[in-house]
Structures are given as structure tokens and as C-alpha cells.
N, C-alpha and C positions, 0 to 999 in steps of 0.2 A: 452461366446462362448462355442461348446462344446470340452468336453476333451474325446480324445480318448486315448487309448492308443493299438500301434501295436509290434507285438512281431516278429520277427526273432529267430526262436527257433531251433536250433541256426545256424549260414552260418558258416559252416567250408570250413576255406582254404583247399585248397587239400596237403598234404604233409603238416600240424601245426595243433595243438588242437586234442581234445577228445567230441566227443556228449554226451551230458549228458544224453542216453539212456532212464535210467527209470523216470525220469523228461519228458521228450518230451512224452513220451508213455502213462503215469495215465495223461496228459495233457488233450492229444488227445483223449481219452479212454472216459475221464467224458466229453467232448464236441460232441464227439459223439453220446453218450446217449443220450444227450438230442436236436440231431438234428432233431429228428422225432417230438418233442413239437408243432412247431411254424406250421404242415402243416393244410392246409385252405383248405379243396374240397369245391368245389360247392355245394348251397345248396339248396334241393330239390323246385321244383317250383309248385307241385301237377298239376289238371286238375280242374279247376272251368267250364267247361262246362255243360250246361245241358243235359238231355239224346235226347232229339227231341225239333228241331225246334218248336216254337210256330205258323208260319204264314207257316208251310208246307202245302201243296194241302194234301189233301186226298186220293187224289190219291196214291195206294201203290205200283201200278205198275211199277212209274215215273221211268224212268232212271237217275243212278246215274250223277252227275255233270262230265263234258269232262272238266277239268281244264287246260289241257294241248294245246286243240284247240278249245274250244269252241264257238269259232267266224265264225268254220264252220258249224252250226245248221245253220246258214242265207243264206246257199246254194248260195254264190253270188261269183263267180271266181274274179272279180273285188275287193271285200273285201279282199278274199285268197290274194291276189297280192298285195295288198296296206300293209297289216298287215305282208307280207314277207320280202317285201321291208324298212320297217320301222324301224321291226328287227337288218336289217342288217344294215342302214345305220344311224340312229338316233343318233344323236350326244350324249344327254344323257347319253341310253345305250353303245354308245362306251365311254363313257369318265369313267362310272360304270367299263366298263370290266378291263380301264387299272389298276383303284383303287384295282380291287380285285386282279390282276397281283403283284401287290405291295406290297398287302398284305399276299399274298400268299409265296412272296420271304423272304418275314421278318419271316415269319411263320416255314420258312422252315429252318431257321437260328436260331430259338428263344432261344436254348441252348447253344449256340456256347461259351460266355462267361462262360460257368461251363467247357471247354474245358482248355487245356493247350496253350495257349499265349507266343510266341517268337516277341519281340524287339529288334530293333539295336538302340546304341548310339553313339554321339561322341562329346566332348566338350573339352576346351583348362582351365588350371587353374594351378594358381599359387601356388608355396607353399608359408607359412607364413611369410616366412622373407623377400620375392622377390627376392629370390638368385636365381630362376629359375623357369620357365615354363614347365609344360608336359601336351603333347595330349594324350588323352584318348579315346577308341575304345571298345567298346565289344556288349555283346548279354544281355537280361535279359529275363527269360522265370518266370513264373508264371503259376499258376494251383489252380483255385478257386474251390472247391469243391463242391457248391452250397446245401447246407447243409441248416435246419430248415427249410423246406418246399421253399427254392428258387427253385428250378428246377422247383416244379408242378407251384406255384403260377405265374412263368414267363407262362410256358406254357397256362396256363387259361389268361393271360389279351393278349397273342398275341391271341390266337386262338378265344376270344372273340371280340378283333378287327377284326380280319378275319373273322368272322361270320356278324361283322356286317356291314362291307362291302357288302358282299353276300349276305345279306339282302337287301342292297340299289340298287344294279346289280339289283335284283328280283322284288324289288317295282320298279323300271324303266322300266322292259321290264313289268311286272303289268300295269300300266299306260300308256305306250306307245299304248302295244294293244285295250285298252279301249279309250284311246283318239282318235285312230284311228277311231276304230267302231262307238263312237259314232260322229265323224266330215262328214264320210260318212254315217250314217244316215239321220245327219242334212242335208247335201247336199242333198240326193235321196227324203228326204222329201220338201226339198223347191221347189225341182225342180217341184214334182210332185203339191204341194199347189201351186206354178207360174201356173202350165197348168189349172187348177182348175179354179181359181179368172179369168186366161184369157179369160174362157168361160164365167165367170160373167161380165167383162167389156162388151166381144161380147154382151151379151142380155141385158148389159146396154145401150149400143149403138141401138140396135136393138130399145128398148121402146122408147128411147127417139126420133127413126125418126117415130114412131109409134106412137109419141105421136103430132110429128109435122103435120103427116098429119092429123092427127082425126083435129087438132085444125086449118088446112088451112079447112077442110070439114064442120067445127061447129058441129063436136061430141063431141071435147072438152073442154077443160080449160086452161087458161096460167099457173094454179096454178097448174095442173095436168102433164104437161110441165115444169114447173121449178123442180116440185118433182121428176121426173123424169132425169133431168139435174143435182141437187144434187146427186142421186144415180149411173147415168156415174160417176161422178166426184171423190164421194170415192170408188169406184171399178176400176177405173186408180187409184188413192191414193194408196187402199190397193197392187198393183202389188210392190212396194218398195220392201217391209219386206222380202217378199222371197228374190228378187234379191240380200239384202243386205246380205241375211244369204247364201245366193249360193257364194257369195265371198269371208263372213268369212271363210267359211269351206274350200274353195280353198285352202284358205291361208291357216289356219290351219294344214291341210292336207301335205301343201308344207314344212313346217315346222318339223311337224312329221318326214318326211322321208329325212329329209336334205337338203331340195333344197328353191333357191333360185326363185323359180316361180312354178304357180300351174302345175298339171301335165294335159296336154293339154289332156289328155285321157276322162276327168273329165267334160269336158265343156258340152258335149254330153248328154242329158235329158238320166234318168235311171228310172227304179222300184223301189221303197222303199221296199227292201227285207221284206218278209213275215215270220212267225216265225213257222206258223200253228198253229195244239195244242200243242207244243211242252209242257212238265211239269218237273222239278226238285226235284230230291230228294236226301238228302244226310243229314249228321250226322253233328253237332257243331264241332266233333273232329277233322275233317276236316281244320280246322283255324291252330290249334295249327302247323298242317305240312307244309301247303301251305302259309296261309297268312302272307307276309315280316314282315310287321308292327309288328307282333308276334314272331316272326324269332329273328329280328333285337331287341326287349324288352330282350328276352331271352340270347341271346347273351352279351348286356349289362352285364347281372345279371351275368354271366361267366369273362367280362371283370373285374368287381366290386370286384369279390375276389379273383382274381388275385390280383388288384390293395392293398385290404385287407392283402392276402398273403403274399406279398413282404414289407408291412411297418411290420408286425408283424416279418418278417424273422431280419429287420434290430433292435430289438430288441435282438437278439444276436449275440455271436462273430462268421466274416466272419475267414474262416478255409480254408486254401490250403498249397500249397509248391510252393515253389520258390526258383531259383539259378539264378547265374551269370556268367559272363565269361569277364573277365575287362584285356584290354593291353593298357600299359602305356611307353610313348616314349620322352624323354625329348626333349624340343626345344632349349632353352636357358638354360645358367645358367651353375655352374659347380659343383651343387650338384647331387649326384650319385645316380642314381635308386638303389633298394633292390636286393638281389642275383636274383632274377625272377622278368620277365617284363612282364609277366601274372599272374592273381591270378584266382580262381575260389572258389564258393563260392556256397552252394545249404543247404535246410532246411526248415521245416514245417514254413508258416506264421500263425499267428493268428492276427487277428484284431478286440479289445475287447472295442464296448462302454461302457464310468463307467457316464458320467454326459453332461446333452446336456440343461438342463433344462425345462426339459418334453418334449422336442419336439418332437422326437419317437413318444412317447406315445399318446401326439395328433394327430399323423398323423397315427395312426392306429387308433385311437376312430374316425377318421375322415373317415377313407376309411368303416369304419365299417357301419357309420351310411348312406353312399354313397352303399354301400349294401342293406341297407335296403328299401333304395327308388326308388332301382333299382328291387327289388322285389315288392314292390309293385306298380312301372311304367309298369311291365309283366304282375300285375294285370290288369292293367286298359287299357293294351293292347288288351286282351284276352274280356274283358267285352264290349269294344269300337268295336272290330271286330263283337261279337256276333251280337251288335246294330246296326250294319251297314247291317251287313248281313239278320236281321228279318226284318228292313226298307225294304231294296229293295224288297224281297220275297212277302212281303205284297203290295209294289206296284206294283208288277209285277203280281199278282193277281189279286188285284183290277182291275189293266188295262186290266184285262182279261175281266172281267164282264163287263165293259165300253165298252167295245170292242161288245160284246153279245148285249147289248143293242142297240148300237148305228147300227147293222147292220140288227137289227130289223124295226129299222125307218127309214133306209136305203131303202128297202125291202119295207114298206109301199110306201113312195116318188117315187121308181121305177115304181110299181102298178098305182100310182094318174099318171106320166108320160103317161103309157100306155094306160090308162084310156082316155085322152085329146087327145091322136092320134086318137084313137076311134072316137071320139065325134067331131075331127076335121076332119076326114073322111067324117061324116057325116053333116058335114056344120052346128053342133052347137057349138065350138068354135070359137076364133078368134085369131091373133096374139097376143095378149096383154097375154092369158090364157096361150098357149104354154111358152112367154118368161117367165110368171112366173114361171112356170112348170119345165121350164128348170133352171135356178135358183135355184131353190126350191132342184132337184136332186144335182147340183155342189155344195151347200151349205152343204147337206148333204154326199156328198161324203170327201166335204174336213173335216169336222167332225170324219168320218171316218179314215182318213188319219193322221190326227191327233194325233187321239186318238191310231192307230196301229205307229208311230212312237213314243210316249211315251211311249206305251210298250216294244217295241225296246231299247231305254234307259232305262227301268225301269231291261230289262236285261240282259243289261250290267252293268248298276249298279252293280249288285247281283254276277257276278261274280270276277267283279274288288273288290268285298270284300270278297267275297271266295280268293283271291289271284290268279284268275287264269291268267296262260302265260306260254309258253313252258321253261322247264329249257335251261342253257345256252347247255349241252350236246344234249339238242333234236334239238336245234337250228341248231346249227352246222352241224348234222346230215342231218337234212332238206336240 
């Protein structure tokens, strides 16, 4: 077990005894020297980022990244309102804010034991022979000095707790707003693919009585007719998927913002908001300030040698003062208290580890090496954010060009439609031309649709890993 040993140097009664002055003084004198040994700063964490984005546009003119509201580039008041509402009511983030409330009150407290300490006691005890009983009453104050680097080393593992609380607040309203964005996406997009596919069942239906009558006329085929009935068939089919992702997102949505059913505002067909040419540009360093996930790494590394700080402090002797104030009252008994039925008592403490059997010492090589992997957990923060963030960039590009492409054969398909009014004007087509015609453009628009809602997640992506979300202060403000 270990052996401590503690000093009372020394409790003079008040009115007996002499302090032994220059003993208590070259005491104190050499422990205080070497109270500055044991202290632990924070150890520096550098910048591993690179100088420019690899999958940045070209563009140089881009405007820099809106971290703070960027979910208003989608010009959509129904977004604005979903993502205010979410805000404020998401279970989540309120159950983040009371954490950091929590941590903030500990924080605020986190020196208080290097503070002077008052106790009251009272206990009944015997003297040795059982000739009698006395209660006892008094105060005992204490005053730890916090000495070998305890003061900072506490300070760094509360304030790294509290940091990375504040991280976790941050990555939830993070998240929150992205979930949002992207669930009304998914809804404005399904709703919009539902109107689409519904024009394809319509002309699925249209062929197939277009096919019933050629085949009562003997223009047709039964085989021409059934294929035709197979094609109704998966275009009522394909109507599901939308409708099932129009419910997910409900829900989803209902959830986000704390409620217990969707919000009937939502049921109502919308736009799949537009993004334009909208382009981003901004710097890696940008992670290091905004992104949680980095925030909260960082923090760690501040908790870590705290934790560091405080085993290394308990490798020497704890140093304060303390006194007392003792009244004693006999209950029983006919043995006689002392000329005084108070004593008082005050003098430096020391409390000096001599042998624990390494224990100490492993629990600093421990927090030490808990250090170290918390430095390099900051790394791999900062290198995971970068990759998240050139991912989306890059798809959000990509989706750009998709996007180009795709409203080029758009454009064509519009042209062959107009082309067939033409030609049906002029009594050389027939119904069967038009329903393809028509088809042919709903296939291609939902292509389109498509394709510009995965660019819409592709940019939200991008800034759910830039970290963007309003601080709690702009929040509030709002």
C-alpha cells in the first residue's frame, strides 16, 4: 500500500508552545523552488493544412464560403423556416446546450479547491478509561496552495472538457442544419420525380388505349398490346419510390425540429430549389476554426495534459495551511476537562509522497502516452476534415458538369417535342409519336431533376464539412 507521510508544521495551541520559525521557513522556502518543476502547458498542435484546395473551381472570383447561413444561397423561405425552427427546438441541440451550461459552471469553479476551505464537525467520544464522555464541536479550515503546476494543469483538463462540449453543441447544430437541408431536398425532389413519372403513367395509359384501339381496327398486335401493358404497369410501379421518400422526409423533418407528426405545411407539392451558378471558394485553414470535429480533437489535446499535469503535480508534496477551532463539553463522567474548553490550533500542512510502488509514476507515463494520441487523434482530425471536404468540392463539381450535360439533351428532347407538334399539325404524325415524344421529354426532365438534386446534396455536403451552422451567440440573436 502506499506510504505517505503528512506534516503539520506545526498546530500551535493558542496561549502553549513556540513555532519553530526557521525549520517551517527553509521548509517552505526549498518546496517552493521547486513548485514551478512539475508545470505542463499545452503542446503546440502546428497547421498540417495545405495552401489551396486541390478540387477548387477555377474560378477566382468565387465568393468566399457563408459558414454561418449558408443554406440561404437556396433562396427558399420554407428552408429559412424549417432550419430556424430546428434550431431552436431540436432536441439534440438543446440537450448539447444544457451539457455546455454544465460545463461551463464547473469551469467557472475549476480553481476553487486551491481556495481556503471552512468545515464544521461534531462527534461524541470517549476517553480511555470510560470514566466519561465528551461532545465535541468546532470548525477546521484548510488552504491548499496548489503548487507544481496544479492550478494550470486543473485549469487545462476543465477548460478542455469545456471545449469539448462546445464542440459537441457545434457539431449538433452542424448536423442539425444539414439534416434539415438535406430531408427538404429529398422531399422537393420526390415530389417533383412523383409529378414527372405521373406524366409517364398518364402516356402509359394513353399507349395502351392507343394500342387497344389500333388492335380492335387490325392495325395492331396483341404483342404490341401486352408491351404496352407491361410499360403501364412499371410506371404505376415506379410512382412508389417517390411517395415512399415523400414520407421518409416528413418524418425525418418531423423529427429534426421535435415534433411528433410532419408539419402539414410540407404536404403541398414545392420546387426543388435551384442553386444557379452559385461557386465556392475558400482556404483549408478554414477547418481548423469552424470545423467541430477539429474543435473537439483540439480540445482533447488541452484536456490530455491537464490530465498529464495533475499526475505529474501528485509526484510531489501537496503544500497549504491549516488550523482549527475544537470545543469540547463533557457529557458523562466525572473526569474534568483542561483549564480551557476550547483550543485552537493553525500551521503550514505538507503532505509528502515517499513510496506508493510506482504507482505515481505510472499514472503519469500513462497520461503522458494519453497525450500523445491525443495529438496525433488532432492529426487525423484535421487530415479527415480536409478529405471530406475535397470529396464533396469534387462532387459538387462534378455535379456541375452533369448538370451541363444533361440540360443539353434536355434542349435536344424539347426541340424533337416541337418538332412532332409541327408534323402533327400537319397530319404526319400520330398519337403513338406524340406519347413517345412526351415521354421521351418527362424521362429527360426527371434526369435533370435528378441530377440538380444531387448537386444540391453534393452542397451540403461540402459545407457540413467546412463546419458550417450559425454560433450559439448568432442564434440567439436571430
Amino acid at each position: 500500500m502506499p506510504v505517505r507521510i503528512a506534516f503539520d508544521i506545526p498546530h500551535t495551541p493558542v496561549g502553549g508552545g513556540r513555532i519553530r520559525a526557521g525549520m517551517c521557513a527553509l521548509c517552505i522556502t526549498v518546496l517552493l523552488a521547486l513548485a514551478g518543476c512539475a508545470t505542463m502547458p499545452p503542446p503546440p498542435l502546428g497547421n498540417d493544412t495545405p495552401a489551396v484546395w486541390q478540387n477548387a473551381p477555377a474560378d477566382m472570383n468565387a465568393p468566399a464560403p457563408d459558414l454561418r447561413g449558408w443554406w440561404k444561397a437556396f433562396n427558399d423561405p420554407a428552408l429559412d423556416r424549417l432550419v430556424d425552427a430546428a434550431l431552436a427546438a431540436n432536441l439534440t441541440v438543446a440537450q448539447a446546450g444544457y451539457r455546455v451550461a454544465a460545463a461551463r459552471r464547473l469551469a467557472d469553479h475549476r480553481n476553487d479547491e486551491f481556495l481556503p476551505q471552512l468545515g464544521a464537525h461534531t462527534f461524541a467520544e470517549p476517553v480511555p478509561d470510560s470514566s466519561a464522555s465528551y461532545f465535541q464541536a468546532g470548525f477546521d479550515a484548510k488552504w491548499e496552495f496548489g503548487l507544481f503546476g496544479r492550478v494550470q494543469a486543473r485549469s487545462n483538463l476543465v477548460y478542455g472538457e469545456l471545449g469539448m462540449t462546445e464542440a459537441d453543441a457545434q457539431a449538433a447544430r452542424v448536423s442539425v442544419v444539414a439534416e434539415v437541408a438535406r430531408a427538404y431536398m429529398e422531399l422537393r425532389g420526390a415530389q417533383q420525380r412523383l409529378a414527372l413519372l405521373q406524366q409517364l403513367a398518364a402516356g402509359a395509359d394513353e399507349k395502351v388505349n392507343l394500342m387497344q384501339t389500333r388492335l380492335r381496327l387490325r392495325l395492331g398486335s396483341a404483342n404490341d398490346l401486352a408491351r404496352a401493358q407491361v410499360e403501364q404497369a412499371a410506371a404505376q410501379a415506379a410512382l412508389v419510390d417517390p411517395q415512399l421518400a415523400m414520407v421518409s422526409s416528413q418524418w425525418k423533418l418531423a423529427v429534426l425540429l421535435g415534433k411528433t407528426e410532419p408539419d402539414a405545411s410540407l404536404v403541398e407539392a414545392g420546387e426543388l430549389p435551384d442553386l444557379g451558378e452559385l461557386r465556392v471558394a475558400s482556404v483549408p485553414a478554414d477547418l481548423l476554426r469552424t470545423r467541430p470535429e477539429i474543435r473537439r480533437a483540439e480540445a482533447e489535446v488541452l484536456k490530455a495534459a491537464g490530465a498529464l499535469g495533475l499526475a505529474r503535480a501528485e509526484l510531489y508534496p501537496r503544500i497549504g495551511f491549516g488550523g482549527s477551532l475544537t470545543y469540547s463539553a463533557r457529557v458523562i463522567g466525572h473526569t474534568r476537562l483542561a483549564d480551557a474548553d476550547g483550543i485552537v490550533t493553525l500551521g503550514p500542512v505538507i503532505d509528502i509522497p515517499l513510496f506508493d510502488w510506482g504507482m505515481r509514476r505510472a499514472t503519469a507515463d500513462a497520461r503522458d502516452a494519453e497525450l500523445s494520441a491525443a495529438l496525433l487523434a488532432y492529426r487525423q482530425a484535421v487530415i479527415e476534415g480536409i478529405a471530406e471536404a475535397e470529396d464533396a468540392m469534387a462532387t459538387l463539381e462534378h455535379q456541375r458538369d452533369r448538370i451541363a450535360v444533361l440540360d443539353r439533351g434536355l434542349a435536344g428532347v424539347e426541340q424533337g417535342e416541337a418538332t412532332f407538334d409541327t408534323l402533327h399539325a400537319l397530319g404526319l404524325a400520330d398519337g403513338l409519336d406524340g406519347v413517345s415524344a412526351t415521354a421521351a421529354l418527362a424521362q429527360a426532365r426527371i434526369e435533370v431533376a435528378q441530377a440538380e438534386q444531387a448537386r444540391n446534396l453534393a452542397f451540403i455536403a461540402l459545407y457540413k464539412a467546412l463546419g458550417g451552422a450559425p454560433l450559439p451567440s448568432q442564434q440567439a440573436a436571430d
